[in-house]
PDB file with one MODEL, atoms N, CA, C and O in Angstrom:
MODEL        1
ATOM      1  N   UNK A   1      38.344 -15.258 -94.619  1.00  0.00           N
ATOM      2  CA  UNK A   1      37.177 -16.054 -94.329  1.00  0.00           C
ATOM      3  C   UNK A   1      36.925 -16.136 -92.825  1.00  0.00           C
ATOM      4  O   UNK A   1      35.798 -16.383 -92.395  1.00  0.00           O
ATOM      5  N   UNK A   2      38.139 -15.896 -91.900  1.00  0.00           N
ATOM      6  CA  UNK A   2      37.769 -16.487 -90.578  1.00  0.00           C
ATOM      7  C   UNK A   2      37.287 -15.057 -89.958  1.00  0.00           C
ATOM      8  O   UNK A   2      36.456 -15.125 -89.052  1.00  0.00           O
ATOM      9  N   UNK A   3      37.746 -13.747 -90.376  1.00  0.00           N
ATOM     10  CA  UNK A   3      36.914 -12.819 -89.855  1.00  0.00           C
ATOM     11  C   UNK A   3      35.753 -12.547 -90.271  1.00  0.00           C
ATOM     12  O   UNK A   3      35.111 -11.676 -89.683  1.00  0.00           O
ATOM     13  N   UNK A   4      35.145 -13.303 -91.509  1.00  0.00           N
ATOM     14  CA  UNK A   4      34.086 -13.269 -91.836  1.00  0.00           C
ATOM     15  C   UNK A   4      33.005 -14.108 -91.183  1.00  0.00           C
ATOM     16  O   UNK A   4      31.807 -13.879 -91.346  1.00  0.00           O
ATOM     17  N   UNK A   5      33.501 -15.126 -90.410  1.00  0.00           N
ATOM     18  CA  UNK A   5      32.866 -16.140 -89.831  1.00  0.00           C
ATOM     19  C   UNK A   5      32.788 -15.338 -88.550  1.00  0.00           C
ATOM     20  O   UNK A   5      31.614 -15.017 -88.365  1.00  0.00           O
ATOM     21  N   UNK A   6      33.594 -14.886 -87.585  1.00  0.00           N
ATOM     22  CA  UNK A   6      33.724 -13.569 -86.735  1.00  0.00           C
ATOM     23  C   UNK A   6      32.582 -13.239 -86.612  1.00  0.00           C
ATOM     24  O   UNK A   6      31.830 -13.480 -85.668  1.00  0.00           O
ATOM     25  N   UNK A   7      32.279 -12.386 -88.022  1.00  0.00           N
ATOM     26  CA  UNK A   7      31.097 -11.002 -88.018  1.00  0.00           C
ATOM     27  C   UNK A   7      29.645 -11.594 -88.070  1.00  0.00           C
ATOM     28  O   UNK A   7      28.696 -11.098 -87.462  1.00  0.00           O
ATOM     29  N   UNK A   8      29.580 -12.697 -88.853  1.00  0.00           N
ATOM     30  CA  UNK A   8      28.772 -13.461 -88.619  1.00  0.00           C
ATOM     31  C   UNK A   8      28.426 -14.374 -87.494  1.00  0.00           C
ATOM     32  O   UNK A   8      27.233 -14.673 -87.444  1.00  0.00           O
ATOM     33  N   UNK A   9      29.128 -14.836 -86.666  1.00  0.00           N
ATOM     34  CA  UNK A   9      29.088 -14.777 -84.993  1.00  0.00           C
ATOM     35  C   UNK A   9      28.554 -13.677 -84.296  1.00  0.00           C
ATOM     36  O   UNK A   9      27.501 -13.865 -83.688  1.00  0.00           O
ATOM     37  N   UNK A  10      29.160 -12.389 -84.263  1.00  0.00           N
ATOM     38  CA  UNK A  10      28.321 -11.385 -84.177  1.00  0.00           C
ATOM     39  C   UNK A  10      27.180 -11.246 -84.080  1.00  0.00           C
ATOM     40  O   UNK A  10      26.570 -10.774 -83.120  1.00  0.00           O
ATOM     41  N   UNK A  11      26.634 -11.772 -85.383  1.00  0.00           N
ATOM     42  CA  UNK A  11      25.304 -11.763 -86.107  1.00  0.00           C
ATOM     43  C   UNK A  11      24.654 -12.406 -85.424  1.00  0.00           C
ATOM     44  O   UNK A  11      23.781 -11.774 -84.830  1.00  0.00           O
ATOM     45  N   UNK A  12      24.722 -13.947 -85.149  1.00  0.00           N
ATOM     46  CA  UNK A  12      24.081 -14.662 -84.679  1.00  0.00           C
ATOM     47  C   UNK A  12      23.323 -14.462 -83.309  1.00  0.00           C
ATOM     48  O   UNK A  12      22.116 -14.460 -83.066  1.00  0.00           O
ATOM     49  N   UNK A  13      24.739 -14.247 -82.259  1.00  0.00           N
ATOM     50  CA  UNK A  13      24.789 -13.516 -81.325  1.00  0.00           C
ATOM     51  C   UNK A  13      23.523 -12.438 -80.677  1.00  0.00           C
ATOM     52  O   UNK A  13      22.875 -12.541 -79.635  1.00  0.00           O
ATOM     53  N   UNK A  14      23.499 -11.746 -81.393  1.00  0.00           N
ATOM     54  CA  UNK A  14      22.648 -10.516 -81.223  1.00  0.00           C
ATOM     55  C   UNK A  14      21.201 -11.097 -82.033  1.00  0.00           C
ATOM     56  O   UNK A  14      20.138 -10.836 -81.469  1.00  0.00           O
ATOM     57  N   UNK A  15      21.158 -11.784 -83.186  1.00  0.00           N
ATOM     58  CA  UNK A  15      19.957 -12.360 -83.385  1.00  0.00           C
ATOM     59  C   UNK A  15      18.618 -12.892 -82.709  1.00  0.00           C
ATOM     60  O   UNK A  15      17.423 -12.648 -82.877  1.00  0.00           O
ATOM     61  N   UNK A  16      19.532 -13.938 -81.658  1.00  0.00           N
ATOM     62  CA  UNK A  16      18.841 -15.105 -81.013  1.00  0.00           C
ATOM     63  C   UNK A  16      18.051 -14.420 -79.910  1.00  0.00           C
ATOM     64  O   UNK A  16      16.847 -14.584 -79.713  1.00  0.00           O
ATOM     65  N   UNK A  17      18.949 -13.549 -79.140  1.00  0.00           N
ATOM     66  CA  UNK A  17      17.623 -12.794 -78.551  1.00  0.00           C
ATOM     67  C   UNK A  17      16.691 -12.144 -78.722  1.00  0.00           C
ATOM     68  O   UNK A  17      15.794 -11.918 -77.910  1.00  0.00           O
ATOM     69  N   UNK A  18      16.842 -11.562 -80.374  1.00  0.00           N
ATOM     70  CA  UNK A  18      15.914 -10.556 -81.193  1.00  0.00           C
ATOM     71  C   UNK A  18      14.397 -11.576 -81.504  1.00  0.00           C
ATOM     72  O   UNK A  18      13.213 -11.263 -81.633  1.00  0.00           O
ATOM     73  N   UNK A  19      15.107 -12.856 -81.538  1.00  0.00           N
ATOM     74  CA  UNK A  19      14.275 -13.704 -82.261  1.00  0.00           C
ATOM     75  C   UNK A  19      13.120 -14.254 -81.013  1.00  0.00           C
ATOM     76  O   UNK A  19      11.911 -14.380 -81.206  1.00  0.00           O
ATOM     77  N   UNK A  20      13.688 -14.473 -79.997  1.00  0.00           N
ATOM     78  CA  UNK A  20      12.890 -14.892 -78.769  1.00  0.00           C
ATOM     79  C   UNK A  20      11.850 -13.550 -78.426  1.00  0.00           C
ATOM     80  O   UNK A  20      10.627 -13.679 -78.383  1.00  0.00           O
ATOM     81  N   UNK A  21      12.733 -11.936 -78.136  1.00  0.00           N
ATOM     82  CA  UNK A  21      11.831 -11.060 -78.281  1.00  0.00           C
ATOM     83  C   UNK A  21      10.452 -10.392 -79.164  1.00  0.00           C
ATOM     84  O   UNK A  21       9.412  -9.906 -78.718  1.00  0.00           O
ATOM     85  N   UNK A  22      10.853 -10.562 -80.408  1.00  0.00           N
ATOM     86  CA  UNK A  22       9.481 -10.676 -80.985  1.00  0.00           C
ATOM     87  C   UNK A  22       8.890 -11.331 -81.422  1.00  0.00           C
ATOM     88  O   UNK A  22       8.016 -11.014 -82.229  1.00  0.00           O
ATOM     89  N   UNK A  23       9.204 -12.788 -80.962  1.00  0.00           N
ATOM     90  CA  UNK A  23       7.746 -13.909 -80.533  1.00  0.00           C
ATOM     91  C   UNK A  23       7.351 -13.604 -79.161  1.00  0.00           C
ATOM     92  O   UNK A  23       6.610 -14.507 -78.773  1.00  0.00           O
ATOM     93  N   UNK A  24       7.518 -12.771 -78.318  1.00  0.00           N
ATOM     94  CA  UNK A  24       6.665 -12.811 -77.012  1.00  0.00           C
ATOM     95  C   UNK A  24       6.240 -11.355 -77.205  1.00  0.00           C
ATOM     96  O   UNK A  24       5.397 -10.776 -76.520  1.00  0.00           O
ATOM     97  N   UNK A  25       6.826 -10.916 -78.071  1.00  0.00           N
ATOM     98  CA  UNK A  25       5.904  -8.966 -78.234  1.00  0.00           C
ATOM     99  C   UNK A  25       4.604  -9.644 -79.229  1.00  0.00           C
ATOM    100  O   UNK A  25       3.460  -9.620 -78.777  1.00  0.00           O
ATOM    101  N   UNK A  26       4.865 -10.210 -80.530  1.00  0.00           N
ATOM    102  CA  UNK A  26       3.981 -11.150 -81.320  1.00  0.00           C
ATOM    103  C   UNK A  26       2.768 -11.644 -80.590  1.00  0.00           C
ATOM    104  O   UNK A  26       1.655 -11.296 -80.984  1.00  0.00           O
ATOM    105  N   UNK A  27       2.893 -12.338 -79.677  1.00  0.00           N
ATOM    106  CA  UNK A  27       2.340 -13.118 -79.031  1.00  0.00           C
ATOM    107  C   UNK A  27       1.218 -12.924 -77.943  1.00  0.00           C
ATOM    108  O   UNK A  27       0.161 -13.523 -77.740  1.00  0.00           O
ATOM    109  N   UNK A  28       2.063 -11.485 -77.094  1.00  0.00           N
ATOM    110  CA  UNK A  28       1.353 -10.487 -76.539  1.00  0.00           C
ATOM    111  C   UNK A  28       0.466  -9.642 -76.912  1.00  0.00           C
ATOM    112  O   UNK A  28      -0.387  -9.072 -76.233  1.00  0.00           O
ATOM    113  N   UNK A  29       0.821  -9.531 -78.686  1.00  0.00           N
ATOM    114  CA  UNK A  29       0.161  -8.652 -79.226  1.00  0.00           C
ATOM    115  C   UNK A  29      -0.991  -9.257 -79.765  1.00  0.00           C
ATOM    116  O   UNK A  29      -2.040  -8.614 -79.711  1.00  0.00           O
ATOM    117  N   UNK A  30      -0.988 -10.472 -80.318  1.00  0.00           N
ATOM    118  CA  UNK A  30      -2.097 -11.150 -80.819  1.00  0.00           C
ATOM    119  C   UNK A  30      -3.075 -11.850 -80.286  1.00  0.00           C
ATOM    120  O   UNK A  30      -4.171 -12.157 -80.755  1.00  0.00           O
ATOM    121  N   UNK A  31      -2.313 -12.211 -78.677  1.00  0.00           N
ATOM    122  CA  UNK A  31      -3.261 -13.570 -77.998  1.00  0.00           C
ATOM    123  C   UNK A  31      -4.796 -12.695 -77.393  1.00  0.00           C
ATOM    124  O   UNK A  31      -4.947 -11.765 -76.600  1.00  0.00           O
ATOM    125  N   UNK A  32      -5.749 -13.514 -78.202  1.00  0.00           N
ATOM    126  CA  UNK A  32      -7.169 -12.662 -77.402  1.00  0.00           C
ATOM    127  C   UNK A  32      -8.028 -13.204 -77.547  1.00  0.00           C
ATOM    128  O   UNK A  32      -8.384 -13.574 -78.665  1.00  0.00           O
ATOM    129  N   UNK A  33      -8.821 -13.501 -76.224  1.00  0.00           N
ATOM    130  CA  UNK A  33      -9.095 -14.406 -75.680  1.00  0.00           C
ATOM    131  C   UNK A  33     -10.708 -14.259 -76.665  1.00  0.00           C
ATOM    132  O   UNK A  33     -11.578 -15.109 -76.851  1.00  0.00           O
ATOM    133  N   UNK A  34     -10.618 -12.900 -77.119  1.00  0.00           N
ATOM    134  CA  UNK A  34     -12.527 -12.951 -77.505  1.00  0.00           C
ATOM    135  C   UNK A  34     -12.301 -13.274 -79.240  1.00  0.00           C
ATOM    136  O   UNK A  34     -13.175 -13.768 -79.953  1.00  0.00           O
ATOM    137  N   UNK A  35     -11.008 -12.892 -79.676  1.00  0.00           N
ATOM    138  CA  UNK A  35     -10.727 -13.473 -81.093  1.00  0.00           C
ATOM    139  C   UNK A  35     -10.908 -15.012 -81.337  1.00  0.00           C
ATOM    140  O   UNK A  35     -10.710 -15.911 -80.519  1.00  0.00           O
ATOM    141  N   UNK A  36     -11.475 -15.161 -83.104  1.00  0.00           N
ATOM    142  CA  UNK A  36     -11.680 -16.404 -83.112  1.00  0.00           C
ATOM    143  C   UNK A  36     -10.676 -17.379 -83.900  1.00  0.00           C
ATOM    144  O   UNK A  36     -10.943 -18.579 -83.954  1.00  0.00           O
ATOM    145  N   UNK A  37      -9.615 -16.908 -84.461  1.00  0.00           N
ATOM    146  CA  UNK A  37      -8.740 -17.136 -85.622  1.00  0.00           C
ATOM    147  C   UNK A  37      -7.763 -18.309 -84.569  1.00  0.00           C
ATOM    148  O   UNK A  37      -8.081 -18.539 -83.402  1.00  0.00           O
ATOM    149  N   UNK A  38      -6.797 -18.821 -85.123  1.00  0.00           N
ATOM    150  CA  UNK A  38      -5.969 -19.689 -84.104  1.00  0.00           C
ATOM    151  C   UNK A  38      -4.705 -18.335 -84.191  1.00  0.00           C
ATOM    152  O   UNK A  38      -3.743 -18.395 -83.426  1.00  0.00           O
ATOM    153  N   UNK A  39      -4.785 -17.654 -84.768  1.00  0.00           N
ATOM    154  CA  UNK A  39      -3.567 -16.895 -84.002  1.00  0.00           C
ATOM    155  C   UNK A  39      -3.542 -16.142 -82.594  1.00  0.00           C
ATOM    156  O   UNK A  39      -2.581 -15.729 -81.946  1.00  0.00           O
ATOM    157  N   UNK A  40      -5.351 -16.086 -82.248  1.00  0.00           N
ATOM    158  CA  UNK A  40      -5.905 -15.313 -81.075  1.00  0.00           C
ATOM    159  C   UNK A  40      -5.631 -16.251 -79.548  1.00  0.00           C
ATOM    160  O   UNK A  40      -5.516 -15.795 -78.410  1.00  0.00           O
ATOM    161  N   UNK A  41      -5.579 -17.664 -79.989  1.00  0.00           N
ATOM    162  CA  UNK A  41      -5.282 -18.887 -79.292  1.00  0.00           C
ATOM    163  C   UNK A  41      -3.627 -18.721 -78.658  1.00  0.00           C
ATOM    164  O   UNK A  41      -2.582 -18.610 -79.299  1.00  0.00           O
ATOM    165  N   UNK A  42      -3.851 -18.754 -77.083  1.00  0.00           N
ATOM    166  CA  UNK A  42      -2.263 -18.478 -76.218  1.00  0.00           C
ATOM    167  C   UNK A  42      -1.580 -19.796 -76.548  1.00  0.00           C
ATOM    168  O   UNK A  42      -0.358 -19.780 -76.693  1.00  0.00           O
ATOM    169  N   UNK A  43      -2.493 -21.345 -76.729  1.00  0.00           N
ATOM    170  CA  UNK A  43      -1.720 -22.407 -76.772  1.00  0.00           C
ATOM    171  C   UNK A  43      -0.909 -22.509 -77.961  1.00  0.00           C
ATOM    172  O   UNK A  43       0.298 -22.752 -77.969  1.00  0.00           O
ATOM    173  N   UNK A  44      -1.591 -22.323 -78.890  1.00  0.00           N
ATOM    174  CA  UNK A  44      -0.676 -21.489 -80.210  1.00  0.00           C
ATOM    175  C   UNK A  44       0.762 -21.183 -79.653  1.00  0.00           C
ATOM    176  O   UNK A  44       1.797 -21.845 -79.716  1.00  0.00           O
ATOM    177  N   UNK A  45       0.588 -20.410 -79.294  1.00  0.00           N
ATOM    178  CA  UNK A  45       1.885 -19.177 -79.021  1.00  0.00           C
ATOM    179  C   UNK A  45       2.995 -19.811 -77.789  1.00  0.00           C
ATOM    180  O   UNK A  45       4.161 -19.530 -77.511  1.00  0.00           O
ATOM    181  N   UNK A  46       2.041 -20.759 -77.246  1.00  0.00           N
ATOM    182  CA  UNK A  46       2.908 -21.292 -76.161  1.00  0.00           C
ATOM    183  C   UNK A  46       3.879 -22.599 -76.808  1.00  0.00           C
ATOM    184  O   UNK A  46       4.837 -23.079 -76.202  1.00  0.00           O
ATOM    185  N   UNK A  47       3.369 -23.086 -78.273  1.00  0.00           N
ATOM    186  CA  UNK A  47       3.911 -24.383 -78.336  1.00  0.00           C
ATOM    187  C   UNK A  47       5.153 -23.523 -79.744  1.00  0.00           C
ATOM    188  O   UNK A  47       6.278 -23.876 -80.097  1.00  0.00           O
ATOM    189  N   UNK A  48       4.272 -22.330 -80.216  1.00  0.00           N
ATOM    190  CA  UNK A  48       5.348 -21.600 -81.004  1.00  0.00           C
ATOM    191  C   UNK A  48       7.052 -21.584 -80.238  1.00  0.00           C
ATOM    192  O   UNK A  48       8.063 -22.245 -80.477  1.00  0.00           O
ATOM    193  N   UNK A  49       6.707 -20.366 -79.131  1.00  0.00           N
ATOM    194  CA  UNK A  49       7.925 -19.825 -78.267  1.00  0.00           C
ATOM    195  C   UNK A  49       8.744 -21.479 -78.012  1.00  0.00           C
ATOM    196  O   UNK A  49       9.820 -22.014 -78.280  1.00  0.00           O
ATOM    197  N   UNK A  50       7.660 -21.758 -77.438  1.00  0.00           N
ATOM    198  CA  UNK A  50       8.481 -23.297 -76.514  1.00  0.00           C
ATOM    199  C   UNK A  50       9.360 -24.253 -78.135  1.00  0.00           C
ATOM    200  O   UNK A  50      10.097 -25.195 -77.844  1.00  0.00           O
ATOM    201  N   UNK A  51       9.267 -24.067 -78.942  1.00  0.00           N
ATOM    202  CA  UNK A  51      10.147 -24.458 -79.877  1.00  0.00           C
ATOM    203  C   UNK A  51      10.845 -23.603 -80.361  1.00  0.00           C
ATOM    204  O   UNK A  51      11.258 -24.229 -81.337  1.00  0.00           O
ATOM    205  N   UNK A  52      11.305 -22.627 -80.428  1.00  0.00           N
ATOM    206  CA  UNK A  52      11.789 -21.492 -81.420  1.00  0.00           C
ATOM    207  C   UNK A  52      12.859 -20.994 -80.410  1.00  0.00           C
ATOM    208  O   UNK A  52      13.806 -20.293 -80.768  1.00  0.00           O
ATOM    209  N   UNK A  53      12.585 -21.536 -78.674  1.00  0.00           N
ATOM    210  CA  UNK A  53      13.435 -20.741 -78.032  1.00  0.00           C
ATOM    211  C   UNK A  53      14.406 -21.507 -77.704  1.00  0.00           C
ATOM    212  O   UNK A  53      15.166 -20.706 -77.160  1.00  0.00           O
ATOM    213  N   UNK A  54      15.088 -22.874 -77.646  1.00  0.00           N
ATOM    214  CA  UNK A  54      15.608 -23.523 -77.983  1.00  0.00           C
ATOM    215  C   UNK A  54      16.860 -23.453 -79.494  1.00  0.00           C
ATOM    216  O   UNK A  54      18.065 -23.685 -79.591  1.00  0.00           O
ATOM    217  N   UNK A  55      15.946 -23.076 -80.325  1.00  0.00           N
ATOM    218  CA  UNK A  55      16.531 -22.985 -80.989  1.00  0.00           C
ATOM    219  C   UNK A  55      17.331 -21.767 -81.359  1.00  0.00           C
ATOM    220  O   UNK A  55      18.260 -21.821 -82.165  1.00  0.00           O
ATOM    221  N   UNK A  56      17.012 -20.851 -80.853  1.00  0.00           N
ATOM    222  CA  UNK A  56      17.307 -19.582 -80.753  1.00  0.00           C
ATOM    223  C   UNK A  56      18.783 -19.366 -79.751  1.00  0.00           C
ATOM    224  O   UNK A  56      19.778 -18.787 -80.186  1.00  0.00           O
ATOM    225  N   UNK A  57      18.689 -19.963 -78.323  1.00  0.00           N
ATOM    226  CA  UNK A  57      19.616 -20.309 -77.803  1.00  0.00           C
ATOM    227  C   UNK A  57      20.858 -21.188 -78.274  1.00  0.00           C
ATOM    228  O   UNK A  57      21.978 -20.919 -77.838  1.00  0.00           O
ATOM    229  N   UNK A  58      20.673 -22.164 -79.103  1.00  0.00           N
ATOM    230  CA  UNK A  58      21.660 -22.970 -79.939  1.00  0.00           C
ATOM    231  C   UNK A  58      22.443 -22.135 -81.328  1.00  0.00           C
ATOM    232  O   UNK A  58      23.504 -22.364 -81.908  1.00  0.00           O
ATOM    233  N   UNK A  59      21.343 -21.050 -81.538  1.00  0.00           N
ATOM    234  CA  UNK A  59      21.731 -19.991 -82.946  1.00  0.00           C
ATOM    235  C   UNK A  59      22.728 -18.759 -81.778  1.00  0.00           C
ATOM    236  O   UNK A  59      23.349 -17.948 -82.465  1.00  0.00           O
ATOM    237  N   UNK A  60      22.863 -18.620 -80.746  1.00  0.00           N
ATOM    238  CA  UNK A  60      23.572 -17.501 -79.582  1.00  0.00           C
ATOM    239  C   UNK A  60      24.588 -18.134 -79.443  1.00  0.00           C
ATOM    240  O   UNK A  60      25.631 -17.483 -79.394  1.00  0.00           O
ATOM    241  N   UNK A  61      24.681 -20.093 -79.294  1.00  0.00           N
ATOM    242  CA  UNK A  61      25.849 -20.829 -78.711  1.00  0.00           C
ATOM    243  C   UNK A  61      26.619 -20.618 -79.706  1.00  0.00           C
ATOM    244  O   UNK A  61      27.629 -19.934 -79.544  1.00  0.00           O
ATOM    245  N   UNK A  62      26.203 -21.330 -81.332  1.00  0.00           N
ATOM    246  CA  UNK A  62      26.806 -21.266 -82.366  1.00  0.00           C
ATOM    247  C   UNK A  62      27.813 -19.690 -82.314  1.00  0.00           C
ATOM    248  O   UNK A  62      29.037 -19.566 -82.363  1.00  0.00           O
ATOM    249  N   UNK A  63      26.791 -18.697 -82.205  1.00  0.00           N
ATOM    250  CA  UNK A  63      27.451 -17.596 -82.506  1.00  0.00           C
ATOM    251  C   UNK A  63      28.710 -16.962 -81.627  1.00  0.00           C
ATOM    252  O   UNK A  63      29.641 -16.243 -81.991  1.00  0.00           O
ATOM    253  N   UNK A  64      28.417 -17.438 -80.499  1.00  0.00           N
ATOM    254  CA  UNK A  64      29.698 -17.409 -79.542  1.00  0.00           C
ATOM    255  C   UNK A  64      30.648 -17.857 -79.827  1.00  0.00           C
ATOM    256  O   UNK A  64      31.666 -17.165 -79.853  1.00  0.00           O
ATOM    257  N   UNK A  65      30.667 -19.450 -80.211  1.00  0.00           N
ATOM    258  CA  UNK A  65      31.919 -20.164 -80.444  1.00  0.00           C
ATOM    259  C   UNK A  65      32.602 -19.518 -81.921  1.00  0.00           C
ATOM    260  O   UNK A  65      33.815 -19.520 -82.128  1.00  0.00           O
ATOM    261  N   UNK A  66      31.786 -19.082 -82.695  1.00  0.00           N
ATOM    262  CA  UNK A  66      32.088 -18.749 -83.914  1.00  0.00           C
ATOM    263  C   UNK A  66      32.784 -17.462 -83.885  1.00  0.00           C
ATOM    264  O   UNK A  66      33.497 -17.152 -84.840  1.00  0.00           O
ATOM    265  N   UNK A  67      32.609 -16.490 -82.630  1.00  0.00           N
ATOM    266  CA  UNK A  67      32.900 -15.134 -82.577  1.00  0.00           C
ATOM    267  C   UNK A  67      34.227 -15.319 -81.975  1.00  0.00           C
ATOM    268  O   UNK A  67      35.177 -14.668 -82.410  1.00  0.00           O
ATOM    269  N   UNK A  68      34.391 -16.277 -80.869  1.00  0.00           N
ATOM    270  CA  UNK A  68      35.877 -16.965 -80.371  1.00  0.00           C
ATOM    271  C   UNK A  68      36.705 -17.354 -80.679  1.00  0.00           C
ATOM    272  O   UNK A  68      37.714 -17.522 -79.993  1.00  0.00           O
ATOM    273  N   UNK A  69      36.533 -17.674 -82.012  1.00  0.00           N
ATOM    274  CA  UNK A  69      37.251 -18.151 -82.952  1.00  0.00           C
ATOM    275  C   UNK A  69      37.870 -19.693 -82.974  1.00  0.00           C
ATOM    276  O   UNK A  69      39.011 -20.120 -83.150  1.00  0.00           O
ATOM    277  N   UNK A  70      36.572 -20.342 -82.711  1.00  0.00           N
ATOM    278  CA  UNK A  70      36.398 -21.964 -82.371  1.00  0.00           C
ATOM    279  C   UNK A  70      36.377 -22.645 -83.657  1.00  0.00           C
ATOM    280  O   UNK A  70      36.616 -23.842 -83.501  1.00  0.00           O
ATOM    281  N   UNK A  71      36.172 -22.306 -84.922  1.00  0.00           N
ATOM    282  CA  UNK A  71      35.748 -22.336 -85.987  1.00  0.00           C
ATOM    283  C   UNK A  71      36.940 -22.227 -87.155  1.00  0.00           C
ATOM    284  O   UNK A  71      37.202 -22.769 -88.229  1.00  0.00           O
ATOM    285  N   UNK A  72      37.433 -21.314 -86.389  1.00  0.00           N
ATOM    286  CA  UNK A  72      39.140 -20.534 -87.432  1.00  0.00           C
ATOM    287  C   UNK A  72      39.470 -21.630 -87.972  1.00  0.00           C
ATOM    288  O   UNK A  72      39.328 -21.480 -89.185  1.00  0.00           O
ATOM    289  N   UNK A  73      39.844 -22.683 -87.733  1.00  0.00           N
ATOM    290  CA  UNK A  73      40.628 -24.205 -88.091  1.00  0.00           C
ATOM    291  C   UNK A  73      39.681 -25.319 -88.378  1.00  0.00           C
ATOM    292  O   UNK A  73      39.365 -26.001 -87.403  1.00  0.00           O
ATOM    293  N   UNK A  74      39.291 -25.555 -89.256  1.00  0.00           N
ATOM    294  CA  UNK A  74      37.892 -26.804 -89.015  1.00  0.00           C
ATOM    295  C   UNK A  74      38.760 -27.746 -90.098  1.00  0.00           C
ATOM    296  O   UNK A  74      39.324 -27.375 -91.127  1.00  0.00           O
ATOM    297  N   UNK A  75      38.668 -29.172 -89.483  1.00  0.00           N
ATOM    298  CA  UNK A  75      39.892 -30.121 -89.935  1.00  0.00           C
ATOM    299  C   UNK A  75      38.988 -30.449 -91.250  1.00  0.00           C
ATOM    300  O   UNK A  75      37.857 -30.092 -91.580  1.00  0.00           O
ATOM    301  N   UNK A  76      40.025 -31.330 -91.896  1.00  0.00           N
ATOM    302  CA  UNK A  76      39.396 -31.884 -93.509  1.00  0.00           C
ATOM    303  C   UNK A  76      39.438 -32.987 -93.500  1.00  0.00           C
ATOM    304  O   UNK A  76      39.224 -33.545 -94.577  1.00  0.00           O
ATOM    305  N   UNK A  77      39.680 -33.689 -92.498  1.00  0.00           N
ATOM    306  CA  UNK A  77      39.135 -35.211 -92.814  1.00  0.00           C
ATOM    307  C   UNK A  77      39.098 -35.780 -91.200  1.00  0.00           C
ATOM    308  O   UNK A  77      39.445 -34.924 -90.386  1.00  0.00           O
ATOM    309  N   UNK A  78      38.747 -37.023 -90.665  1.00  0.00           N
ATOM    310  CA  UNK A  78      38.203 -37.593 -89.532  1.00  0.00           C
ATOM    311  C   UNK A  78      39.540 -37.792 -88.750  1.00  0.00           C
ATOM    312  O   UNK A  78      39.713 -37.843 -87.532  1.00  0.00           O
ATOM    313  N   UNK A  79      40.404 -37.887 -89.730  1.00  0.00           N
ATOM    314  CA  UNK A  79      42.048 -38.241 -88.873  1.00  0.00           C
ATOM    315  C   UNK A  79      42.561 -37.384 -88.565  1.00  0.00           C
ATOM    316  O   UNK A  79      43.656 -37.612 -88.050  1.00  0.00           O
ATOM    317  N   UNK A  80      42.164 -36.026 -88.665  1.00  0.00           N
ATOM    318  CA  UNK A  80      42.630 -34.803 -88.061  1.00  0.00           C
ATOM    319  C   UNK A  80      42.515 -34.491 -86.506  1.00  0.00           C
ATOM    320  O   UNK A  80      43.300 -33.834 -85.823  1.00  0.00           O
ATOM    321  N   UNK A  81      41.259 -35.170 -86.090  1.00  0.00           N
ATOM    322  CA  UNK A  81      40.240 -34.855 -85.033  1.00  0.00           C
ATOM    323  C   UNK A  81      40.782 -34.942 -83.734  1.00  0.00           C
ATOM    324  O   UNK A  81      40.582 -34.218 -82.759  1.00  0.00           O
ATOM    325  N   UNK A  82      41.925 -36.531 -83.944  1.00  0.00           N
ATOM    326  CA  UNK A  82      42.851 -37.305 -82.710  1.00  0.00           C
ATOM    327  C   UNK A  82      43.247 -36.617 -82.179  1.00  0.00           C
ATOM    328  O   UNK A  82      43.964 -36.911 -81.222  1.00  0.00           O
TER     329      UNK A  82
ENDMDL
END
């Protein structure tokens, strides 16, 4: 299980920047200024990224600690923690 948590660290890892990159290729690709739809709208896209990239960074942290093997041991009850 704990090298499985590993590979999936991995995963995460390499995700979070995938995920930030094609919302700003997305974004680039859609924003226009003579379109009338709200996907053509930059404020759109600005309040998209500005939430997603956050979270994206916290899905890279996760995946670090998880690839470090921060995770290997996760206690089973609150009195473990001391």
């Amino acid at each position: 299980m704990n090298s499985l948590k590993r590979a999936f660290g991995l995963v995460w890892l390499i995700l979070g920047p995938l995920v930030i990159y094609g919302l700003v290729d997305a974004a680039i690709q859609f924003i226009d200024p003579l379109g009338k739809k709200d996907i053509n709208n930059p404020v759109v896209w600005i309040i998209i990224i500005g939430i997603f990239t956050p979270i994206a960074i916290g899905l890279m942290i996760f995946g670090w600690y998880a690839w470090k093997g921060d995770y290997d041991r996760l206690p089973h009850s609150s009195a473990e923690l001391d």
